[in-house]
PAZAPA-4460 file (N, C-alpha, C; in steps of 0.05 Angstrom, whole numbers, plus 32768, in hexadecimal, padded with zeros to 4 digits):
% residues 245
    n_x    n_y    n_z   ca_x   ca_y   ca_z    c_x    c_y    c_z   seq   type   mol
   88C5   8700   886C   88AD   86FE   885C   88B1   86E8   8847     1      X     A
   889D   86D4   884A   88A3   86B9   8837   8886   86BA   8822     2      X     A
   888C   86B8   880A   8873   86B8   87F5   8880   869C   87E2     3      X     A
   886B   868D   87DA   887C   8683   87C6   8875   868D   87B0     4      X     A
   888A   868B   879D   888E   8698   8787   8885   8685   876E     5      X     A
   8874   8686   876A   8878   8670   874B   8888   8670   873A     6      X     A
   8886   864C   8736   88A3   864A   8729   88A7   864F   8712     7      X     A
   8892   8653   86FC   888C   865F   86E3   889E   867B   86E6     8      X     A
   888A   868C   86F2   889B   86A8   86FA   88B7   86AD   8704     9      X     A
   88C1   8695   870E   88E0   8692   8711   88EF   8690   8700    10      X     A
   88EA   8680   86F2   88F3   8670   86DC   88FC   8683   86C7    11      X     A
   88D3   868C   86C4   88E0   86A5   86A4   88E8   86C0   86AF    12      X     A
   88EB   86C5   86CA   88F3   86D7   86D0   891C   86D4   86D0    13      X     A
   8927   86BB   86D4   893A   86B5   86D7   8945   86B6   86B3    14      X     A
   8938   86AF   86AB   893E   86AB   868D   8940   86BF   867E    15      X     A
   892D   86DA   8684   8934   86F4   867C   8946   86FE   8685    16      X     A
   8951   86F7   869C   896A   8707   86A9   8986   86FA   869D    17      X     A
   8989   86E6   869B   899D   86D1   8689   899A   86D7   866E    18      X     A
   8984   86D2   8659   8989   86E1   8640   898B   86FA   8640    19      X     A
   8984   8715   8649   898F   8729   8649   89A7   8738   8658    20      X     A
   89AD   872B   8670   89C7   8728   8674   89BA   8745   868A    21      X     A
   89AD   8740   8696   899F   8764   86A9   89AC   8763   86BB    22      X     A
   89BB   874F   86D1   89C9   8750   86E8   89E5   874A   86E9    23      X     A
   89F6   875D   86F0   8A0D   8752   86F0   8A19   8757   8714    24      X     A
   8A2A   874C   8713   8A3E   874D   872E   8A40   876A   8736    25      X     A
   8A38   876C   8752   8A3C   8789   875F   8A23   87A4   8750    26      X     A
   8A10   879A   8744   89FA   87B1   873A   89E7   87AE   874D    27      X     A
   89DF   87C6   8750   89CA   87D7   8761   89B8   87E5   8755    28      X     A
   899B   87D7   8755   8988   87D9   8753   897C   87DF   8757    29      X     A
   8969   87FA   8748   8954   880C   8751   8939   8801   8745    30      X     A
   8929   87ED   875E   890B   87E3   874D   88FB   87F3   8754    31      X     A
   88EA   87FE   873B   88D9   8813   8737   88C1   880A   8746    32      X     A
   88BC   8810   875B   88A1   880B   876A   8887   881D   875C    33      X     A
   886C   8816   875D   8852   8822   875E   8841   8816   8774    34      X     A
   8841   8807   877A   8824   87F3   8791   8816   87E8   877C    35      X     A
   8820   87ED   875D   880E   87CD   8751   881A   87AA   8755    36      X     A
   8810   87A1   874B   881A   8786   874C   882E   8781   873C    37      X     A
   8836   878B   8723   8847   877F   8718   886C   8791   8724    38      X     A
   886B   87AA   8729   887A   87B0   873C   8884   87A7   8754    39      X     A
   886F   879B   8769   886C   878C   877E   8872   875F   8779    40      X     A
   8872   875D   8767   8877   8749   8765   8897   874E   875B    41      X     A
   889A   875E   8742   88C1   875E   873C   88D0   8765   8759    42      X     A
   88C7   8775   876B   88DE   877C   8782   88DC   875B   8791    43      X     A
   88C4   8751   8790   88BD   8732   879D   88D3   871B   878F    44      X     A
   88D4   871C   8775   88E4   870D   876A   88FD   8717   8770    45      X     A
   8903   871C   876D   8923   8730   875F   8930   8727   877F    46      X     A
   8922   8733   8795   892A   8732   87B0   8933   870A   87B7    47      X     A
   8919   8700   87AC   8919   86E4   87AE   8934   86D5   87A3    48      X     A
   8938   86DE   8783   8952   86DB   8772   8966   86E4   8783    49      X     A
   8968   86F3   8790   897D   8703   879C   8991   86F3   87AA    50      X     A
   8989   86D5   87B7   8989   86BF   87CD   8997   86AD   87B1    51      X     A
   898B   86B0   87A1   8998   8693   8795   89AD   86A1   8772    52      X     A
   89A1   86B1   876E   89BE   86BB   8754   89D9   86B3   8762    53      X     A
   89E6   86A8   873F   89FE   86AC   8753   8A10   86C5   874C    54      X     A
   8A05   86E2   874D   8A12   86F6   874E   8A06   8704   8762    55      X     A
   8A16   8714   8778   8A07   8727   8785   89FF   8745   877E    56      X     A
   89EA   874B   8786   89D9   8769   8781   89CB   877C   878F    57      X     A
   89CB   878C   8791   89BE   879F   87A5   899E   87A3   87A2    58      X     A
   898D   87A4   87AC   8975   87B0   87AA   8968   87CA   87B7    59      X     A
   8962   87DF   87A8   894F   87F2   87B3   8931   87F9   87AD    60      X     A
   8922   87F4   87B8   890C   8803   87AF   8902   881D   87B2    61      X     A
   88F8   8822   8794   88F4   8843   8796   88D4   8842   8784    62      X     A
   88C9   8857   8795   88B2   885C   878C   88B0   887A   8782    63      X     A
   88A2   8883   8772   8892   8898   876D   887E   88AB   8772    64      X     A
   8875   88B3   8781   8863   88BD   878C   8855   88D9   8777    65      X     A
   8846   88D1   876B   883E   88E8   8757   882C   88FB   8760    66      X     A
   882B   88FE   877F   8824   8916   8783   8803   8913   8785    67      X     A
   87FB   88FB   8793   87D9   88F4   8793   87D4   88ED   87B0    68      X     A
   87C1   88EA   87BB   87BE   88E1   87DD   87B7   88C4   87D8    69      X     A
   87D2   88B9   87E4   87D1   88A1   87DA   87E2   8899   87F1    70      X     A
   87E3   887B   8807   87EE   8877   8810   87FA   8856   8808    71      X     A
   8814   8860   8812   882B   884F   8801   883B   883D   8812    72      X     A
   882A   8848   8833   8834   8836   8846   8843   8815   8844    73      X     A
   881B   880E   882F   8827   87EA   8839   8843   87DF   881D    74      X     A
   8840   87EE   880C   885D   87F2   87F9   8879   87F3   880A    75      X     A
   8881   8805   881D   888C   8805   8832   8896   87F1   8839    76      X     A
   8879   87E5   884D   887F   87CD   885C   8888   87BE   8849    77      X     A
   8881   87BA   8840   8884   8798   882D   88AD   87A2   881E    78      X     A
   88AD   87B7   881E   88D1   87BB   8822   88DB   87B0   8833    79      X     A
   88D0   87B7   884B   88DF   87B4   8865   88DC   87A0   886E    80      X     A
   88C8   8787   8868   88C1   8779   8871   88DF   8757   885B    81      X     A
   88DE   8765   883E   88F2   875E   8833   890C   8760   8837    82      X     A
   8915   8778   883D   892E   877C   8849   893F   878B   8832    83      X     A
   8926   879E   8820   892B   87B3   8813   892C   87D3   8818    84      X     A
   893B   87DC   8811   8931   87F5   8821   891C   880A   8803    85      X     A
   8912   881C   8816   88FD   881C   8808   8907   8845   8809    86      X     A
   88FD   884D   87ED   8902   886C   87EE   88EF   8875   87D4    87      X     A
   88DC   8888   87DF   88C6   8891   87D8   88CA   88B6   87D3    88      X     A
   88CA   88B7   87B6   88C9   88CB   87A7   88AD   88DD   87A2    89      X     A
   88AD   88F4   87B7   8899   8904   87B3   889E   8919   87A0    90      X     A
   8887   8917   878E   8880   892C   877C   886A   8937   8778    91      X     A
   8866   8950   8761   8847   8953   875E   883B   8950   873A    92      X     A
   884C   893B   8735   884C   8937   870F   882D   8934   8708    93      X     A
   881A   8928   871E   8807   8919   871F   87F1   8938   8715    94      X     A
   87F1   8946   872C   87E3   8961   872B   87F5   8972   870C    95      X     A
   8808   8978   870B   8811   898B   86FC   8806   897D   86DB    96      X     A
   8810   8964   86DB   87FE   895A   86BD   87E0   895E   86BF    97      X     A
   87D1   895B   86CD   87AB   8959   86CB   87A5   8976   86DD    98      X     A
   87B0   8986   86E4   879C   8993   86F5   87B0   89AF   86E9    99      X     A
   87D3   89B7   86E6   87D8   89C8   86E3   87D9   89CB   86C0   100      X     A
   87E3   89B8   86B4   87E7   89B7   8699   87CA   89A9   868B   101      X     A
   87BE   899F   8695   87A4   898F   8682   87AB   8983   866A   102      X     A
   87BD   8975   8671   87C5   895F   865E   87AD   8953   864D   103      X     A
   87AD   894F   8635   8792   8939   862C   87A1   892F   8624   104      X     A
   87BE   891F   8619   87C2   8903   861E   87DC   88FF   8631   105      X     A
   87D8   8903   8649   87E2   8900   865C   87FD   88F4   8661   106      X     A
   87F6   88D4   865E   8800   88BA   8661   8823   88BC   8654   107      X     A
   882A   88CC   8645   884D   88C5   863D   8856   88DC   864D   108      X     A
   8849   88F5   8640   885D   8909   8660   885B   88FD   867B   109      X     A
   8847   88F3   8684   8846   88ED   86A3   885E   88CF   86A5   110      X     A
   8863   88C4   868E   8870   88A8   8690   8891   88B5   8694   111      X     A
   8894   88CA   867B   88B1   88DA   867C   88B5   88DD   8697   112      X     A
   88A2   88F0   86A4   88AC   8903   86BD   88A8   88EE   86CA   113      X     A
   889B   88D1   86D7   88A6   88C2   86E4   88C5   88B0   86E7   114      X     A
   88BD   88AA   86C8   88DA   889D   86CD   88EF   88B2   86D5   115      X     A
   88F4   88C1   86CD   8903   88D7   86D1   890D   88E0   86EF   116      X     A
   88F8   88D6   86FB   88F8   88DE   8716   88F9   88C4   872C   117      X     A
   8902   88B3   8716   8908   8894   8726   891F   8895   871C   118      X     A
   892D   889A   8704   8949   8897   86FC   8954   88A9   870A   119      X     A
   8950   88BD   8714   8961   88D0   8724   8962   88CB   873F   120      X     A
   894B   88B9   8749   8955   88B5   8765   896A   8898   8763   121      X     A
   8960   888A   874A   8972   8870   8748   8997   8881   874D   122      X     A
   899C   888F   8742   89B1   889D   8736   89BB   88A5   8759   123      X     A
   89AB   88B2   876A   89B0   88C0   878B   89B7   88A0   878D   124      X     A
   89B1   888B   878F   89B2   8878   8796   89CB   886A   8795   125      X     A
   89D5   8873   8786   89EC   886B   877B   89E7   8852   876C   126      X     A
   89CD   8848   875F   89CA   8830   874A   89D3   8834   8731   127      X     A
   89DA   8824   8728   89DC   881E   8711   89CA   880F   86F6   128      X     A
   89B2   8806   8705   89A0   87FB   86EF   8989   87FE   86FE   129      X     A
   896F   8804   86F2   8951   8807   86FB   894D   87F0   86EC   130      X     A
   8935   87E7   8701   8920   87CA   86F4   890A   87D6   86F9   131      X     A
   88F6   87D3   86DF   88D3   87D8   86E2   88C0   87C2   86DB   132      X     A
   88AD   87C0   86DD   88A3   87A8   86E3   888B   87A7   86CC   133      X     A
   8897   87A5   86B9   888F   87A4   8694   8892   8787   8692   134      X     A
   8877   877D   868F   8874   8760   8681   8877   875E   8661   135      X     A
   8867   8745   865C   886A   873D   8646   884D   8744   8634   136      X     A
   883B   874D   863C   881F   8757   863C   8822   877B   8631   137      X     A
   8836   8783   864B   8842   87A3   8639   8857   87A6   8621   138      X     A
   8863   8793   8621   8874   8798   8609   8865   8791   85EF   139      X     A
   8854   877E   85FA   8842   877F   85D2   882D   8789   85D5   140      X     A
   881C   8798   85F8   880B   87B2   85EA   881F   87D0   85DD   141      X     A
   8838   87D2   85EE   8841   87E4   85DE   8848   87E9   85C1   142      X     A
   884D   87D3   85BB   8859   87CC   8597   883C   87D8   858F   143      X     A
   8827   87D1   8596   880E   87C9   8582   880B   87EF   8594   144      X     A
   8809   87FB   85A8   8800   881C   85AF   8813   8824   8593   145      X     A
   882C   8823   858B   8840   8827   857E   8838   8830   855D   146      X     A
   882E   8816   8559   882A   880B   8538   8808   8822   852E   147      X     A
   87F4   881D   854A   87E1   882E   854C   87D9   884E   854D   148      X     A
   87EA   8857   855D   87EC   886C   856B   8803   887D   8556   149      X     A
   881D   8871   854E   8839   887F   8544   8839   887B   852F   150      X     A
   883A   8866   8523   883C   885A   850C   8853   884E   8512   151      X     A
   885E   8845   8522   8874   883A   8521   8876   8822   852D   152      X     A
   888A   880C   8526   8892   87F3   8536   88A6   87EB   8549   153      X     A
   889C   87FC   8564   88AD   87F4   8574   88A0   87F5   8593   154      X     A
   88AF   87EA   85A1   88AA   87E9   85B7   88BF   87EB   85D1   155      X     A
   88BE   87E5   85F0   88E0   87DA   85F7   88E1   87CE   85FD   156      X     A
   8902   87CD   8607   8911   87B1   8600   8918   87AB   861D   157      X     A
   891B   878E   861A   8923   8783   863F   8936   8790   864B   158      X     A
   894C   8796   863D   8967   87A6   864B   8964   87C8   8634   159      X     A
   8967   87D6   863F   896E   87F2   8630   8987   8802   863E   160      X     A
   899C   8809   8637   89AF   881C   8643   89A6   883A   8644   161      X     A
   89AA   884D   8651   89A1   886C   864A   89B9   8871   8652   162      X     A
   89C6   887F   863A   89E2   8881   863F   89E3   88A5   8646   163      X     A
   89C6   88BA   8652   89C9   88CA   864F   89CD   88C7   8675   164      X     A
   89C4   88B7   867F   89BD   88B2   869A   89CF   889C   86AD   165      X     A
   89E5   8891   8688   89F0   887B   869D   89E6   8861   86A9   166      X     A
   89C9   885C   86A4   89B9   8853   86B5   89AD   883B   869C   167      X     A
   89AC   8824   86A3   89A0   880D   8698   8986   8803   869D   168      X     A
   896F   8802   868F   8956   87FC   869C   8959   87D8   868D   169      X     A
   8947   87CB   86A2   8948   87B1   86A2   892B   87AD   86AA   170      X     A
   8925   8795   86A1   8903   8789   869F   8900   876C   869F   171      X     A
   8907   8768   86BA   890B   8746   86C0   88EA   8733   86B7   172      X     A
   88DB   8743   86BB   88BA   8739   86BA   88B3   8736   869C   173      X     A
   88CE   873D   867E   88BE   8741   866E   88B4   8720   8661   174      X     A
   88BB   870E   8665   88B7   86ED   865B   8895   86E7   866A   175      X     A
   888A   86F4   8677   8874   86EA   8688   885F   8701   867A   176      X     A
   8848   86ED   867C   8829   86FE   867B   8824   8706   8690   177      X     A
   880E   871D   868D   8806   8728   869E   87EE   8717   86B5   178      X     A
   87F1   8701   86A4   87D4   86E6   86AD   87DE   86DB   86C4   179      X     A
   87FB   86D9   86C5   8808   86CF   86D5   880B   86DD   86E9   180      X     A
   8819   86F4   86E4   8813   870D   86FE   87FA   8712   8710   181      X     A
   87EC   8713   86FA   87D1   8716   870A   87C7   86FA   871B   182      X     A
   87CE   86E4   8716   87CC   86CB   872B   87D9   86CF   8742   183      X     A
   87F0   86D4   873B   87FE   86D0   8759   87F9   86EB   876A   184      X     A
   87F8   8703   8758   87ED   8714   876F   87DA   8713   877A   185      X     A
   87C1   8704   8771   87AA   86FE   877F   87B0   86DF   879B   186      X     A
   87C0   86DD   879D   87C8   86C8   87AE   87E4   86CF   87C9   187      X     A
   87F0   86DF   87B2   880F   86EB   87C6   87F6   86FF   87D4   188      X     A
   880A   86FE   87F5   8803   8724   8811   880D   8730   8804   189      X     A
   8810   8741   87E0   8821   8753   87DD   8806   8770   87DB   190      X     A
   8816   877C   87DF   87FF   8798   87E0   87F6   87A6   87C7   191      X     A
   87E5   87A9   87BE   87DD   87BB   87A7   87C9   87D0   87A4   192      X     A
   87DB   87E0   87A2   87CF   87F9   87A8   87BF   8806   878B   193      X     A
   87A4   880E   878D   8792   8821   8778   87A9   882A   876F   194      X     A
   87A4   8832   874C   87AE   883E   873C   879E   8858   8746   195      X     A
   87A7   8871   874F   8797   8885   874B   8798   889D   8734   196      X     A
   87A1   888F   871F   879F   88A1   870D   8790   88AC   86FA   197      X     A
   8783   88C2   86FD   8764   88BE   86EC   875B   88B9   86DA   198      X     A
   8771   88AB   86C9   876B   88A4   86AA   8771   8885   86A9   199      X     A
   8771   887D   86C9   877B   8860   86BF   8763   8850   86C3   200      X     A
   876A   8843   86A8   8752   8833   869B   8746   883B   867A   201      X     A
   874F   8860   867F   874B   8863   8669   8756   886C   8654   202      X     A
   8779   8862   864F   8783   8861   8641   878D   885D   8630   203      X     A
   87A3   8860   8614   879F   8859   85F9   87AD   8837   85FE   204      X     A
   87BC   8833   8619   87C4   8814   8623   87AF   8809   862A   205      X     A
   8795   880E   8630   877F   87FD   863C   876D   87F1   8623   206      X     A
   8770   880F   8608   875D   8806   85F1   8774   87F2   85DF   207      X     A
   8789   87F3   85E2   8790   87CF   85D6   8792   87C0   85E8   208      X     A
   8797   87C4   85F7   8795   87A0   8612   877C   8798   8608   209      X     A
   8760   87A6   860D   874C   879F   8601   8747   8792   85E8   210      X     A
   8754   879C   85D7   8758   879C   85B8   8762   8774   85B4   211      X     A
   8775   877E   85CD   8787   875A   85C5   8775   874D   85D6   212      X     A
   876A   8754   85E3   875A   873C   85FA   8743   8734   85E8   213      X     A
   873C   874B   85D6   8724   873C   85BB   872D   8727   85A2   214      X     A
   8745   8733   85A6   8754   8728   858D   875B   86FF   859E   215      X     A
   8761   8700   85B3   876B   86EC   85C1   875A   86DA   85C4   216      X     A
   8735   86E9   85C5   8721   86D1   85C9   8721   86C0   85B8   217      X     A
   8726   86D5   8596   871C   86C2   8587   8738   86AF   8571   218      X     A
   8752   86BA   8581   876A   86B0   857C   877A   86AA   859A   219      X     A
   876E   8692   85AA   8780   868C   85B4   879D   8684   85B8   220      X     A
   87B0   869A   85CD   87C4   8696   85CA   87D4   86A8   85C0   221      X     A
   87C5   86B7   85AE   87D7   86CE   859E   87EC   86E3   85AB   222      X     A
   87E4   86E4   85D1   87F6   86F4   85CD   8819   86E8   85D4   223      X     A
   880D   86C5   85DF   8827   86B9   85D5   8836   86BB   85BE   224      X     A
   882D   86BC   859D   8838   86BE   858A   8839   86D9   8584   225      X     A
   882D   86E7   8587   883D   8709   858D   8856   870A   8599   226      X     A
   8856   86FC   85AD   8871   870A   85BE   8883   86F6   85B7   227      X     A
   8882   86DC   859A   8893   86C7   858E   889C   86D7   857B   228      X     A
   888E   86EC   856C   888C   8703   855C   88A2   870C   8560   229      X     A
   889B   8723   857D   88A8   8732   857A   88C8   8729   858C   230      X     A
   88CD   8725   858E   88EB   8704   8592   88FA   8708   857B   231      X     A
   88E5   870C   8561   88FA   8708   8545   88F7   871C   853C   232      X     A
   88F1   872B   8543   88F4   874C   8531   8915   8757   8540   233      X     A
   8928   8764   852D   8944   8762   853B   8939   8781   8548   234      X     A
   894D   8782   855E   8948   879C   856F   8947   87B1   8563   235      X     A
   8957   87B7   8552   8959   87D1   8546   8943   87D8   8534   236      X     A
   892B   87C9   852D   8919   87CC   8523   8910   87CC   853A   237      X     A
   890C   87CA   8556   88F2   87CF   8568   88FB   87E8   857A   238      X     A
   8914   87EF   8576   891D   8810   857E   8933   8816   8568   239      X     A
   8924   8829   8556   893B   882A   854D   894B   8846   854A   240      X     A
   8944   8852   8568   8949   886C   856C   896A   8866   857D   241      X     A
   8975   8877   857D   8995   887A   8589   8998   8872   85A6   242      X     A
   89A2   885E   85AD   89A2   8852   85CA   89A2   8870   85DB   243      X     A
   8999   886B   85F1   8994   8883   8607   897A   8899   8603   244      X     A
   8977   8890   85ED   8957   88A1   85E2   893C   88A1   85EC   245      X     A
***
């Protein structure tokens, strides 16, 4: 399977993996699948990198299955068609948050009990680091859900250790907008599958994307100098909770 990759998206995808240091010799990689695009484009890169780093690395893809009628087939293919192998995690987090528990704000328990349930198959896996496919668009709506929502200033970080799990999460996509994702997935055969989750769209992440997309008309650019921002804020002011937390 041949796509070209833009070279923008190489580039700052290569450059996040070099300044944060996410790949080393002999690590095996659990990339967090959904059937959106920005998931579907990191296993696209990462696989593509895979040919030219000069360290070697393992790839697995693992998906989630939260327990909705959803087919995840062409996610699959596009594994197999890469020369990834592909392992799909059935659950029922989906129903038990909205239908057994009636969550009214849903969105962080359902995020816990996924990851949760991707780091543990990473772990069957025998990996050593998970990649999710967090741009540069989520890390400064999160700061700003943060500052809104918590009172607080933080957000995460490209590399995080969880030293309760052993397990390193990594975020090769975070140097790129979401402007850019959304181009090339409108151009790459990659598959993208409906969000079926019933609140998506209407979330406390949808009322600032909005927020900055108003803010952006009439300050172009800003969320370039947001994310020049947040570059200089030192880490421990943007988590400054106990590594593995």
């Amino acid at each position: 399977m041949k796509i070209k990759v833009p070279g923008f998206i190489l580039s700052r995808t290569k450059k996040a993996l070099l300044d944060h240091e996410m790949i080393q010799e002999g690590d095996r990689i659990a990339v967090g699948l959904s059937g959106g695009k920005d998931s579907m484009i990191l296993l696209y890169v990462l696989r593509y990198l895979q040919k030219s780093l000069p360290v070697k690395f393992q790839l697995e893809g693992v998906l989630v299955n939260l327990g909705w009628e959803v087919d995840y087939g062409p996610v699959e293919e596009i594994c197999r068609a890469l020369g990834v192998s592909y392992h799909q995690v059935d659950t029922r987090i989906g129903p038990i948050i909205f239908e057994t528990r009636k969550e009214k704000n849903p969105c962080s328990l359902c995020s816990r009990m996924r990851r949760g349930a991707l780091d543990n198959r990473a772990k069957e896996l025998g990996c050593n680091k998970v990649a999710l496919g967090h741009h540069l668009d989520d890390a400064i709506e999160t700061l700003f859900l943060s500052m809104f929502y918590e009172g607080r200033t933080r957000t995460f970080l490209p590399l995080t250790y969880l030293d309760r799990k052993d397990l390193t999460l990594i975020r090769p996509l975070i140097y790129i907008p979401e402007r850019n994702l959304t181009a090339f997935s409108q151009k790459a055969p990659l598959p993208q599958i409906k969000n079926p989750c019933p609140v998506s769209g209407k979330t406390k992440r949808q009322v600032v994307k909005e927020i900055l997309n108003h803010v952006e008309e009439r300050i172009p650019r800003v969320r370039h100098r947001l994310w020049l921002a947040l570059q200089r804020i030192e880490k421990d002011r943007l988590w400054p909770e106990k590594k593995g937390d």
